[in-house]
C-alpha positions, 0 to 999 in steps of 0.5 A, spaced: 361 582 226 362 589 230 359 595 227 362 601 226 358 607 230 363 614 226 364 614 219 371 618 219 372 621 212 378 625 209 378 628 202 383 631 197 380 636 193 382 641 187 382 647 192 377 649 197 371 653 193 365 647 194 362 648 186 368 650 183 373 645 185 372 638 185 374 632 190 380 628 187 380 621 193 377 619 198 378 616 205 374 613 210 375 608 216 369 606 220 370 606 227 366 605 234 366 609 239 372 608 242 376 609 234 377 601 233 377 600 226 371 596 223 374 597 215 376 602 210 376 604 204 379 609 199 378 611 192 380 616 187 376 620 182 377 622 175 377 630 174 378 632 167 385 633 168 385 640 165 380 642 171 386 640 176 391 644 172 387 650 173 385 649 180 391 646 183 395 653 183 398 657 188 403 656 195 399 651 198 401 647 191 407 648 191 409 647 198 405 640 197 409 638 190 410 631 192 402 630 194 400 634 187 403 629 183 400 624 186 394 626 185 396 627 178 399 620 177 394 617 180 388 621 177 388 616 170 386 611 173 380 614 177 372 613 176 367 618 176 364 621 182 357 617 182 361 610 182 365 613 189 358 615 191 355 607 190 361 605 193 362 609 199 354 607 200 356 600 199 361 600 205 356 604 209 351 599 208 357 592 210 360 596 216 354 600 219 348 597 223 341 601 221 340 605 228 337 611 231 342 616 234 340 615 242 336 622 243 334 622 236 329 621 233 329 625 226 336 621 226 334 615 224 339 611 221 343 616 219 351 615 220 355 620 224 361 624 219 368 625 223 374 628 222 378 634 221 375 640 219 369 636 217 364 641 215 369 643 210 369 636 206 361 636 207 360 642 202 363 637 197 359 631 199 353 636 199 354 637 191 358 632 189 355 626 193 347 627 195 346 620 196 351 619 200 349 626 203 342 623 205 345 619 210 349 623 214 347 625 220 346 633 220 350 632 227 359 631 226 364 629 230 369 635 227 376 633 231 379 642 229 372 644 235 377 640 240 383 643 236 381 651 237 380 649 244 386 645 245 392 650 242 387 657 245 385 655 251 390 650 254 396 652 249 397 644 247 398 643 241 397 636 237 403 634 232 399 632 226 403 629 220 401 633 213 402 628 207 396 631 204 393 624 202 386 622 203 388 616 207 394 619 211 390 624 213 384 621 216 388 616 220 393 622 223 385 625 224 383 619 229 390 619 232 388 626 234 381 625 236 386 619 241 389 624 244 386 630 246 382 624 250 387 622 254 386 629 257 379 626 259 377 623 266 373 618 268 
């Protein structure tokens, strides 16, 4: 069985204030080097539904109605935080292999995060995920980085579908980071 080298992972949360707001699915698709995929994996937690109603305010919301209301449909049938975390890290332990990132030596094991504004979703995990936390490498695949340098410096533009899902959102991530390689030489 092939073995995944990037962890690429996209979260829908209640809003974007780590602490106060929470993570409402998760997405994740173990990739190689070269963004095959190896596996994936979605998942949804449970937050108290009056916590949604308050955080989940404001234009982005309202611009976003039909994502809004599918997170709230489908929050029901959520689980807890701790059952997404054990599950992320069981798909961690089937998908990765235990290596040491190459110049490392402090890395040993840890798995690299990719994805859109990754560092973002990372103050979440922090919180309201800390195994999952430890296994992170402190390193990032952040597909924005690439963004920034495209869109300011090339005036080149990636046209990213916005369907502000977990899933949808991470694949368009990959499909990004794909393109802005195409640009490469060698």
């Amino acid at each position: 069985m092939t073995k995944a080298t990037l962890l690429w992972v996209d979260l829908e949360m209640t809003g974007l204030v780590p602490g106060k707001d929470k993570i409402l699915e998760v997405a994740a698709i173990a990739t190689d080097w070269k963004f095959n995929e190896v596996a994936r994996y979605e998942g949804v937690v449970k937050v108290s539904p009056r916590l949604m109603k308050k955080r989940m305010t404001g234009e982005f919301w309202k611009q976003n109605k039909d994502s809004y209301d599918a997170l709230m449909e489908q929050n029901a049938s959520g689980k807890p935080a701790a059952e997404i975390e054990k599950e992320l890290l069981q798909f961690i332990d089937d998908n990765f292999a235990k290596q040491s990132i190459a110049g490392d030596p402090k890395g040993k094991g840890k798995i690299i995060l990719a994805g859109n504004s990754i560092h973002q979703d990372r103050k979440f995990i922090d919180i309201e995920m800390p195994k999952l936390a430890e296994r992170l490498h402190y390193r990032m695949l952040d597909v924005s980085a690439w963004k920034v340098y495209f869109e300011g410096a090339l005036n080149r533009k990636f046209t990213k579908r916005e369907m502000h899902r977990a899933l949808d959102d991470i694949e368009g991530s990959i499909e990004e980071m794909k393109w802005y390689l195409t640009f490469m030489k060698g």
